[in-house]
N, C-alpha and C positions, 0 to 999 in steps of 0.2 A: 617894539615887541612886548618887553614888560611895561609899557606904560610908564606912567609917573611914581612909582612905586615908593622913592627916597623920599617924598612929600610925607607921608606919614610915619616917619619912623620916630620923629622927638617925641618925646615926653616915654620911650620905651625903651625900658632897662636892656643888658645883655641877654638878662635869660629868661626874656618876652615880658617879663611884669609891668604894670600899667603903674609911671609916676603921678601921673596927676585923676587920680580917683576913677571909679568907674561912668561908662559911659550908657547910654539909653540904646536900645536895638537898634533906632535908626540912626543914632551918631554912628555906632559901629558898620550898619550895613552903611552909610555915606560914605565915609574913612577909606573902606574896602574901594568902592565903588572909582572915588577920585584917585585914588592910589591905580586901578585900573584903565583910567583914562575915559571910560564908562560918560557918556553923553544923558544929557536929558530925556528924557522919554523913550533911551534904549535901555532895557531891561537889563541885568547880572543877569546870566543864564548858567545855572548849576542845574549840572546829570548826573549822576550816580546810574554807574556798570557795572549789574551783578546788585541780584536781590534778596541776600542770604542774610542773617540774623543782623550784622554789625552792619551793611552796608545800605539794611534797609533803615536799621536805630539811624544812623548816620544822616539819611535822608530826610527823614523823620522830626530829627533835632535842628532841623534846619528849617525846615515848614511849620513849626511849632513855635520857631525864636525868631521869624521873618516873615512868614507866609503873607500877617497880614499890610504889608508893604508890596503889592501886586503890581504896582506898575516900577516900582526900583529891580525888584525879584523872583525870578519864575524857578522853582524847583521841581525836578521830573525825576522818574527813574527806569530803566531798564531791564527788562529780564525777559528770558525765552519764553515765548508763546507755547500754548497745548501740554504744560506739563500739568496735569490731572491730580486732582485732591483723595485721596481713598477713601473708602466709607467711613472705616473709623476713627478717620483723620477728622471727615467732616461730623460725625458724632459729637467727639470731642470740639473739635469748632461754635456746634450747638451750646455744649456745655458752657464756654468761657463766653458767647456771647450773652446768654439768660443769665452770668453770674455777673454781669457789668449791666446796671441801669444805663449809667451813661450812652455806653455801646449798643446797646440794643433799643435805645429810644433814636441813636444817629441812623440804624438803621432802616428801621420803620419812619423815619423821615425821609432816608433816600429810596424810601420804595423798594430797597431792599433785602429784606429779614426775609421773604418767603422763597426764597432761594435758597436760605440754609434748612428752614423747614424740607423744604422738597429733597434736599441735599441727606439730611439726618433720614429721609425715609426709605430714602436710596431711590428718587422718583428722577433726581438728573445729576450730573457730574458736573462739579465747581473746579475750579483751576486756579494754579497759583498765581498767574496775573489776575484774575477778576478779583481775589478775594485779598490783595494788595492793594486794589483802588477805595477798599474798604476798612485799610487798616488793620491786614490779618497777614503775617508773615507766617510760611508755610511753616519754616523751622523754626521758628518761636512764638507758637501759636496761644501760649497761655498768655503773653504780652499783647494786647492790642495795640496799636497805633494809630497816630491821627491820618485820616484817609491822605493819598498821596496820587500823584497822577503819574498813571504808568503808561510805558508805552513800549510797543513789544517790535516794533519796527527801528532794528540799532540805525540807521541812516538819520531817520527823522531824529531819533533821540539825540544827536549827537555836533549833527549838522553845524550848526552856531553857537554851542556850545563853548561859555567862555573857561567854566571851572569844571574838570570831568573828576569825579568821586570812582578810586577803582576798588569796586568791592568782590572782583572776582575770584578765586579761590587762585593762587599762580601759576596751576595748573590749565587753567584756563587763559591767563593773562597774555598769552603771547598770542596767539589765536584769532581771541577777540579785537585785541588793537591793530593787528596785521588788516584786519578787514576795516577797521577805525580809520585806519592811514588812505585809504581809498576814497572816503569820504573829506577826506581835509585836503584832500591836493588843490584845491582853487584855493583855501586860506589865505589872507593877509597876514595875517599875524598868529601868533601861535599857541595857544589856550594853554590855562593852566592844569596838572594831573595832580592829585592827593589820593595818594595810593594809600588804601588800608591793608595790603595783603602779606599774612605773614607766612612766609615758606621759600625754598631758592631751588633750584638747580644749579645740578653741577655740570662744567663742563671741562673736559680733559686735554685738548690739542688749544695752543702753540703750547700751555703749558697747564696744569689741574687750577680751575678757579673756578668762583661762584658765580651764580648768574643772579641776578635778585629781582623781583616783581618791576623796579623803577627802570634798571638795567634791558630788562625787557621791552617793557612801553618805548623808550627810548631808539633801539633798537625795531624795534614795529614801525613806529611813526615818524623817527625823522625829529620828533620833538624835543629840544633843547634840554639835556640834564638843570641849567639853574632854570626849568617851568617846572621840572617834574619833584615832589614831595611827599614824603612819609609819613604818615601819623599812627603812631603806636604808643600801647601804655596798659598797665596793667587793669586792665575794666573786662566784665560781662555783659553784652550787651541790652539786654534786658534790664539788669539792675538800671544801667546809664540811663536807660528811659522813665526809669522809675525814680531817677532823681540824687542815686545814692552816692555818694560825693566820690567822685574819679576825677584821675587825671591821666595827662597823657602828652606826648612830646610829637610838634612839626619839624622834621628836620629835611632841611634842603638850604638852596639859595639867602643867604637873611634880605636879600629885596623884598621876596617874599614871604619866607615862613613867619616875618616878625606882624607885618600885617594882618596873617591869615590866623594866627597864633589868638589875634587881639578880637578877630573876627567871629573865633570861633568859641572862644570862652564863656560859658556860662557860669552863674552861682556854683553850681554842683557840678561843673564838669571844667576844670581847670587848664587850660594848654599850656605850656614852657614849648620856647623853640629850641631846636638844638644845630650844629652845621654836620653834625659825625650821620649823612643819610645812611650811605650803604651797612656800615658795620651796625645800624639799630634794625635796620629790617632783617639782617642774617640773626641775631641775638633772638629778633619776634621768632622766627624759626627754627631754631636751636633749641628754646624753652618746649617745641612743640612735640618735639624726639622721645626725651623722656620723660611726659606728661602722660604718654601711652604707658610705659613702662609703671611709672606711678599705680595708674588704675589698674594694672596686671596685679600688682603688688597687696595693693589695697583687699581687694574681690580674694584671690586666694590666702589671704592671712584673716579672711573675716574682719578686716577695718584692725589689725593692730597696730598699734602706734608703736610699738618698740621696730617693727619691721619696717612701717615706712619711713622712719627716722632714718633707719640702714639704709633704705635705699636712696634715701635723699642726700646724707653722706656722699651716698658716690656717686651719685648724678652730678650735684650741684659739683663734687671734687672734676669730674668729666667736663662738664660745661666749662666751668676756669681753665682747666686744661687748653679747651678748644678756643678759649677766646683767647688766649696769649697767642696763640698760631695766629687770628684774626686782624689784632688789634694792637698797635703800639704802645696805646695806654689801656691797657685790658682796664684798672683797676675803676675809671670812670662810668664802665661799664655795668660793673659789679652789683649798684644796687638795683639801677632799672631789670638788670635780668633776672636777680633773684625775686622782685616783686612779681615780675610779670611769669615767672614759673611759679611761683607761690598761686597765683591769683588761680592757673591754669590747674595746678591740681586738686585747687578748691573745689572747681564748680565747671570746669572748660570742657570742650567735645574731646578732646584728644584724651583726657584722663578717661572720661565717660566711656567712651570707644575700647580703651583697655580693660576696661570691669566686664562688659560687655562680653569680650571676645573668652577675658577667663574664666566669666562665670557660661559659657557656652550659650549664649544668647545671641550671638553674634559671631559668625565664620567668615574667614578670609575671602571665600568666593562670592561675597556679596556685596566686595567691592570696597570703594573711601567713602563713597559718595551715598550716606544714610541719610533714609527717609526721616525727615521732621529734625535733621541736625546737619546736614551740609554737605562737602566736601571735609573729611579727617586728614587737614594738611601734615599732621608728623608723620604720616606711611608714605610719602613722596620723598620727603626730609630727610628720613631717617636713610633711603638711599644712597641721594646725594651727598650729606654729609660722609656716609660710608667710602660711597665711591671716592671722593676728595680724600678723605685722611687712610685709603690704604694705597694710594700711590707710594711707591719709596722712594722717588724724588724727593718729598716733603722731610727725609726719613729723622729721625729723633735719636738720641742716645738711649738705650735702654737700662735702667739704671744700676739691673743685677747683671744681667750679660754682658754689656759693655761693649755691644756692638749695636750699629745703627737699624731702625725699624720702621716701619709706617705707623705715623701716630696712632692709628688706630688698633694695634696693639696696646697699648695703655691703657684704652678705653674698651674695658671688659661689659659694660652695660651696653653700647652701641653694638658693641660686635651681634652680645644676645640679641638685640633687637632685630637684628639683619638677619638672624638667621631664622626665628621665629616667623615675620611678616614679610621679608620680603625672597627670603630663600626656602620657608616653609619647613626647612629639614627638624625644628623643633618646636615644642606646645608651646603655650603660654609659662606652665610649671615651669620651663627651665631658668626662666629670669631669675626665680628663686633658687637656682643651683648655682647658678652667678654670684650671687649675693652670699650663698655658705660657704661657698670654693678657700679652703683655708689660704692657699696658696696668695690669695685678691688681698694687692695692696693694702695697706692703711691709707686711705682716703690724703690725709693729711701731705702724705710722702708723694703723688699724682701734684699735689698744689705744688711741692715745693719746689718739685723738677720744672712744671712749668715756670716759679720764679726766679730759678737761679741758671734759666740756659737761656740763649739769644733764640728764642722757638718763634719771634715774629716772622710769620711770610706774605709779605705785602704782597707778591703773585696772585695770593688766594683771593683776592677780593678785587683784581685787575689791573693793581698799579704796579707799578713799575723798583 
């Protein structure tokens, strides 16, 4: 089922780095390929499911650093059919493609460019698959990409499929592979999943735990947790296309994360594997909670740095909180989550999404799922995590009261968040009543409780 995988693991350190210098695309796609058991004149066949900003980079970066190796590599990708481009979506389209010679000379070579004409004049309606086979992602439409082959039929897509890319919001995640699993039932052997999706559900009976995107797939398809893998890290996906030096961690199985690790490594886009899967995709999710909160903070202070500093106090104080519930060794965790929340309030949808909503540009009844930006996974997040930490099973010492709580008392930022987005009972304003509430801990004293109680609950994350 994994193939030859232990064949190429020499010459590769613990924590993925290459001992004996770097290798040529096609040493690397060979490596992969023999490590796979992969024959002569049958192709690697990478899918990517789900064609949203990161999952289309993803495809992208892989057609770009192998495409032209066509008879070793075939890369395709998937996404629903008939979802329509708006006018001034395709405007703007116009725009970015006349401000790219390169772009618009690819196009008038494939016979293409008079369909955005026609599109800007509003003579006919473009769609987010067509305008993906031409290197235009709907949600990240100022980036172009190198043309990619789509395919909007998930059977065909998926069918023979050795390496499946999930780029679907996790929202979506159970859904799609449930109807994925229908197609592999004649399989021989059992393809590999690198799941990009960062977000979990919660789930409450035989006892409160996380569900996480690999959890899922798993789950859906029958497919072996040491096939199924994570990759997260603190990047944008636009900049990654544009080169700007990122990294980012494979965690799963090491038969495979160390191969794919090695596979997938570029100059500017660096991979380390890691084995800790579950607890880095819940950590992708966590960062995604109060990244919303962030841009609430941001938009109603007018960008002041004295205020998001406070808020960030006691976010980042929450988030430690919650990883010690998580994680045996919270502290390993530490730097990956505070980069990848750093990265997220920089420049990410979830922070965007929260400017949006307080500067009244953007209202609850219109959903997660924005036009030209995605699926906003922390309004799903910020549930789940709620529902988990107010069970009182889980319950915590309180540190003035001296009787036991659901953790989610300590956590004064989630709670706002829960009641603003997904209980609705308050504005955006109130986060910032949150943040003055004289009564709200010292940030520092939230750390300390989490460091000095036994607050680990391996339950949460399914183990035993």
């Amino acid at each position: 089922m994994l193939g030859r995988v232990e064949r190429v693991n020499h010459g590769v350190e613990s924590n993925g780095l290459i001992q004996n210098g770097s290798c040529s695309s096609e040493e690397k796609l060979d490596q992969l390929r023999e490590a796979l058991g992969k024959s002569k004149g049958d192709p690697l066949r990478i899918v990517g499911i789900g064609a949203g900003a990161w999952g289309s980079v993803f495809a992208a970066l892989l057609q770009d650093s192998y495409g032209q190796f066509r008879e070793k590599l075939q890369v395709r990708i998937w996404r629903r059919p008939g979802r329509a481009v708006d006018r001034s979506t395709a405007e703007h389209l116009f725009e970015v493609i006349n401000s790219r010679e390169d772009v618009l000379r690819r196009l008038i070579r494939r016979c293409a460019y008079l369909k955005y004409v026609e599109a800007r004049l509003g003579d006919r309606t473009l769609y987010a698959d067509e305008i993906l086979k031409d290197g235009l992602c709907l949600n990240m439409i100022d980036t172009p990409l190198c043309p990619l082959k789509v395919v909007t039929n998930l059977q065909e897509a998926v069918w023979d499929a050795d390496i499946v890319i999930n780029g679907l919001p996790s929202t979506e995640t159970r859904d799609v592979f449930e109807e994925i699993s229908h197609y592999w039932k004649e399989r021989i052997t059992a393809p590999i999943i690198i799941s990009l999706t960062k977000g979990i559900e919660a789930a409450l009976d035989p006892v409160p735990h996380i569900i996480t995107p690999t959890q899922m797939i798993n789950r859906a398809t029958g497919i072996p947790m040491e096939n199924i893998l994570y990759l997260g890290g603190p990047n944008i996906a636009s900049e990654i296309y544009n080169k700007e030096y990122a990294n980012a961690r494979i965690c799963g199985s090491s038969k495979l994360r160390k191969p794919l690790a090695r596979f997938l490594r570029q100059p500017h886009f660096i991979v380390w594997d890691n084995s800790d899967l579950v607890t880095h995709e819940v950590m992708g999710g966590l960062k995604n909670v109060y990244a919303i909160g962030a841009g609430m903070v941001a938009a109603l202070t007018k960008e002041s740095a004295t205020s998001k500093s406070v808020y960030f106090a006691h976010c980042t104080s929450e988030m430690i909180f919650i990883t010690h519930l998580l994680a045996e060794e919270p502290e390993k965790l530490a730097g990956p989550l505070l980069a990848d929340t750093y990265v997220t309030l920089l420049k990410g949808r979830n922070a965007w999404y929260g400017q949006m909503l307080a500067k009244g540009e953007l209202n609850l009844d219109m959903g997660d799922n924005i036009s030209g930006k995605g699926t906003i996974q922390g309004v799903s997040a910020i549930e789940a995590f709620y529902d988990l930490l107010s069970q009182f099973s889980l319950s915590v010492l309180h540190p003035e009261e001296h009787k036991p709580v659901a953790p989610v008392q300590l956590c004064p930022i989630l709670k706002t968040l829960y009641k603003i987005l997904i209980l609705r009972e308050q504005s955006a304003e109130a986060i910032l009543q949150a943040l003055r509430d004289e009564t709200l801990h010292d940030p520092r004293e939230r750390i300390e409780i989490a460091q000095s109680h036994a607050f680990y609950r391996p339950s949460l994350l399914g183990q035993p």
